[in-house]
N, C-alpha and C positions, 0 to 999 in steps of 0.2 A: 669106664666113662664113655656115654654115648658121645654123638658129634653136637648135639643139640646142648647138652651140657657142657660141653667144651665151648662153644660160642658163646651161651649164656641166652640162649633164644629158642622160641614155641617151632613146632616143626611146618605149623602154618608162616609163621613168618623168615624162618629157613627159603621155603619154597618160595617164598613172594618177591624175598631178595633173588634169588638162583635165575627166577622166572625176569628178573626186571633188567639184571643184570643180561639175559639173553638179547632183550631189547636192542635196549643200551649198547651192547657190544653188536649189534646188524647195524645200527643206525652209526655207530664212531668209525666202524671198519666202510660204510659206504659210502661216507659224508665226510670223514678226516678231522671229528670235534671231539674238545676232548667229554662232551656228556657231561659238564657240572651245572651245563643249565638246568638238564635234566635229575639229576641227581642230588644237587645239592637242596633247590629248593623242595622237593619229596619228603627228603630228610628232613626240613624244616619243620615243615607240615605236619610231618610223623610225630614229632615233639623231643629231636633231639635238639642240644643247645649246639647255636651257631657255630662254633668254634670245632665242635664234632663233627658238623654237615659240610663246611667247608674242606677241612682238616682231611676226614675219609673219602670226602668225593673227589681231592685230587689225590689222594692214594690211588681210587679205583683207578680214576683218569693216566696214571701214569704206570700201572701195569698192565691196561687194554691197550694202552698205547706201542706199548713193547711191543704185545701180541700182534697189534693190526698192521705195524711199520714192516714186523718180520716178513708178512705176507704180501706186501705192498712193496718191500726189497723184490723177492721171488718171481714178480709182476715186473720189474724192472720199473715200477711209477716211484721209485725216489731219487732226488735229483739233492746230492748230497752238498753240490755248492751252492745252488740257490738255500738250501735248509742253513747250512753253516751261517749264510750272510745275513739271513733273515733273524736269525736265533741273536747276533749282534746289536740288529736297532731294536728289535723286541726288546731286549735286556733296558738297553736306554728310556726306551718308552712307558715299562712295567716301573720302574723309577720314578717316573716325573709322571705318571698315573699314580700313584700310592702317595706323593708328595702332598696331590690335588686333597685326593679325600682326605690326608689327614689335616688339612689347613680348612678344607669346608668341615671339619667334625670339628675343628675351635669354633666354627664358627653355627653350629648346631644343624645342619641342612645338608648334613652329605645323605644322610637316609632318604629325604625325599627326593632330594635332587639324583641320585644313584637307582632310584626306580621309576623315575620318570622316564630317564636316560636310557634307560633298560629295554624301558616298552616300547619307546619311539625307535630307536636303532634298532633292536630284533623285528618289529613292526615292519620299519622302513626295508632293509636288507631283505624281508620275505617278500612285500609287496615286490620289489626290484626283481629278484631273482625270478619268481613265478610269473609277472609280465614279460623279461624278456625271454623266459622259456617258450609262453605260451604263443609270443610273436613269433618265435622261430625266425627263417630267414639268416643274415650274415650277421645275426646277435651271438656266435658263437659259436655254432654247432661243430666241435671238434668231436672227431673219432676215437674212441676206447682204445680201439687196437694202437697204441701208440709204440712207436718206433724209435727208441734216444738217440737211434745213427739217422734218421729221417728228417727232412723239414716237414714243418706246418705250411699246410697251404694259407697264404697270406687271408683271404676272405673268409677261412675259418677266423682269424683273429677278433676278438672287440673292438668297437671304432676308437671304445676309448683307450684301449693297449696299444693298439697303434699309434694313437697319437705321444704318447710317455713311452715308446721304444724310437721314434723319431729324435729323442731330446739327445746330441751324441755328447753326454759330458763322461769325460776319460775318469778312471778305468771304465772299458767297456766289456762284458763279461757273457757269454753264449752259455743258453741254459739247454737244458735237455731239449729235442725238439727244432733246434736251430735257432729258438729265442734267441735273440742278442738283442742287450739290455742294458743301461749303466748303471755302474754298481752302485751310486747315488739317489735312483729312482727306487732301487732297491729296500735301500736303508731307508730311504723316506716313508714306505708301504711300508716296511717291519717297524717302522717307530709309532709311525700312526696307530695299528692296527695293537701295538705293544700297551700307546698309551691308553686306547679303550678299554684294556685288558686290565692292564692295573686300575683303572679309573672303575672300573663293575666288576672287579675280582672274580672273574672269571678267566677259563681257560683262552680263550678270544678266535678257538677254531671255527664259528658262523661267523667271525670277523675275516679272520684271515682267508680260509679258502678262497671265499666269493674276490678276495681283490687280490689275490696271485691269478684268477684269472681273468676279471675284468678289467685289471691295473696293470699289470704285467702281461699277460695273453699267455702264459701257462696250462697247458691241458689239464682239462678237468682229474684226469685218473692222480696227474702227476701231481697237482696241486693237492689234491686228497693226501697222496702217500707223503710227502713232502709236509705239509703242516703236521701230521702225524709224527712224524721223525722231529720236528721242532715242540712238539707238546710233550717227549719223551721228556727233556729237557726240563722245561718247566715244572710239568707235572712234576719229576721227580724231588726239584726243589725243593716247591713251597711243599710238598708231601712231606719231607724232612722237616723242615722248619714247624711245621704241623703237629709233628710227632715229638718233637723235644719237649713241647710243651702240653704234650697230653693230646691232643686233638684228631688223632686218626685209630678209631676205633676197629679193632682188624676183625669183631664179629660182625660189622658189616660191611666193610672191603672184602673179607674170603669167600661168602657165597654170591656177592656181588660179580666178583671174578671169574669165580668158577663158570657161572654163568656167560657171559664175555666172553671166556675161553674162545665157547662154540663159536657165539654171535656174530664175536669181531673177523674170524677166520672167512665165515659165509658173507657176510657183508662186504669185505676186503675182496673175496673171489666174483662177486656180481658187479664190481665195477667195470670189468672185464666183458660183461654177458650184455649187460642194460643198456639201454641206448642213450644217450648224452642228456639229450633234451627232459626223458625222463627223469633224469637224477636231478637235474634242476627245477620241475616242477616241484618232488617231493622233499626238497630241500628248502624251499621257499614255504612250501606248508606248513612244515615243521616248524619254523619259526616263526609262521603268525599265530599258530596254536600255542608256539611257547609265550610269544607275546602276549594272548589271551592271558594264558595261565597267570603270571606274575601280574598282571592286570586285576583278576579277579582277586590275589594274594590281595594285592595291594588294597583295594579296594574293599575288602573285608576288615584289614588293618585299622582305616581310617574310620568305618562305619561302623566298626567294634561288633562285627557278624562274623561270629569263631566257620558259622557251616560253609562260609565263603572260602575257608581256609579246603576243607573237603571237595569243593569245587574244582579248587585249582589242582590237588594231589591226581580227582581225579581226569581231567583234563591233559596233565602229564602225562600220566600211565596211560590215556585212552591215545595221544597225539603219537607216541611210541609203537604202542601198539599195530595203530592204524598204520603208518608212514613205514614200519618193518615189516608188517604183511604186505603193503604196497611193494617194496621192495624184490620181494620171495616170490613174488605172484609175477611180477615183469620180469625176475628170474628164472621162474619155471616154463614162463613164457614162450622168452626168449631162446632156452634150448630145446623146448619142443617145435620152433618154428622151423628148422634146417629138416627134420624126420618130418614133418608135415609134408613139408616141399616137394622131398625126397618122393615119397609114399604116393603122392599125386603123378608124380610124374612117373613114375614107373607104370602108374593104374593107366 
């Protein structure tokens, strides 16, 4: 029995998963998301039923995530007490996120209201992130090379994480980096960030990263490997609860993965190489392109225009594409600049 027979799938579409899944795995191992924005609605599109798109896109999500954390351990970017305390108000928030939508589905309006919500917050969060990349200045700019026995230089911080590390309510708790934080403002940031999560069932990593470090003043690498280690977690959940009930199809989790394997490893090793400010320009892209995408979903939905639906698939696939060659390209960059250097000065 081939492998193609054994999944139940064309060898074209073997390749297209193997191929998306490579994506997928540069963009979760650089960015720290779990990829079901990306993945699940694909699936959609492709014409599997919701309950399989969901179901396997957080399978995928939670053995890339394995993969990415491992390498993000290795890196010294995971800060296991901020992850533990965060995984706590998450929990609470993914709760009374799920409460929401099933009280607006009595009430017929969580579908539109859940993609409205969708486009405006990934909208919003890319607009944010990509202006304050593009302003540079003391809007962040922390260094990769990060140090967990090191302080942060205070003016690398956000103005606004200073002002929410100022608040001194006891326990107060020192993160990686010399953050010290109370563990209050903590749980507030994981419940918030929990509740968007359950409320648009999704993974909520373009939630979370961006406010461990605009909320908290968390280094960007740390923050990446960090939510990553808290979507183990989840992901591995709702991936179970998925599966009891049919929902996680493993002929398209396994070449998904396989692919990811690579993806997440190289993605995870260039957070290290890239320079700060970059990662937040293409992290803000990505989510106005992903905003597009579910945009045009939507809007094809409503206007009962099926090719709207091929728009957005391909919008996904192209936004992926685009934003992980960006990546590979300021990583290849990046280590050819020190032999440039070198090379000139010898000449």
């Amino acid at each position: 029995m081939s492998v193609f027979e054994l999944l139940g799938m064309s060898a074209g579409m073997l390749a297209l998963f193997v191929a998306f899944g490579v994506l997928i795995g540069i963009l979760f191992g650089f960015f720290g998301m779990g990829g079901s924005f990306l993945v699940t609605p694909a699936l959609l599109v492709m014409g599997y039923p919701s309950r399989v798109a969901v179901g396997s896109g957080l399978a995928f999500v939670f053995g890339t995530s394995v993969i990415a954390t491992l390498k993000h351990r290795d890196l010294g970017q995971v800060d296991y007490k901020l992850g533990v305390s965060m995984i706590i108000g998450t929990t609470v928030g993914l709760e009374v996120g799920k409460e929401i939508v099933l009280y607006l589905e009595e009430l017929g309006l969580a579908g539109n209201i859940i993609s409205v919500t969708y486009v405006l917050l990934l909208g919003g969060i890319g607009l944010f992130v990509t202006y304050e990349a593009l302003k540079g200045g003391n809007g962040g700019g922390v260094s990769h090379d990060v140090d967990g026995d090191a302080d942060i230089d205070a003016d690398d911080i956000p103005e606004l994480a200073k002002k929410i590390q100022s608040y001194s309510l006891p326990p107060m708790i020192t993160l990686r980096g010399g953050v010290k934080v109370s563990l209050w403002m903590i749980l507030l940031v994981a419940f918030a960030t929990g509740l968007l999560s359950g409320f648009l069932g999704v993974g909520g990593g373009f939630i979370r990263m961006p406010a461990l470090f605009y909320l908290i003043g968390v280094p960007v690498p740390i923050a990446v490997g960090t939510d990553l280690f808290e979507i183990m977690f989840s992901g591995g959940i709702g991936s179970f609860l998925y599966a009891q009930s049919g929902g996680v199809d493993l002929s398209i989790v396994a070449p998904l993965l396989a692919g990811s394997a690579l993806g997440a490893r190289v993605g995870s090793a260039a957070t290290s190489i890239v320079d700060e400010d970059e990662i937040k320009v293409y992290f803000g892209l990505m989510l106005l392109l992903g905003a597009l995408a579910v945009a045009v979903r939507q809007a094809g939905n409503y206007l009962g225009m099926g090719v709207l639906d091929y728009v957005s698939l391909a919008l996904i696939l192209g936004s992926a594409l685009m934003v992980s060659g960006a990546v590979l390209y300021s990583a290849v960059k990046s280590m050819r600049a020190p032999s440039a250097t070198g090379s000139s000065t010898a000449d």
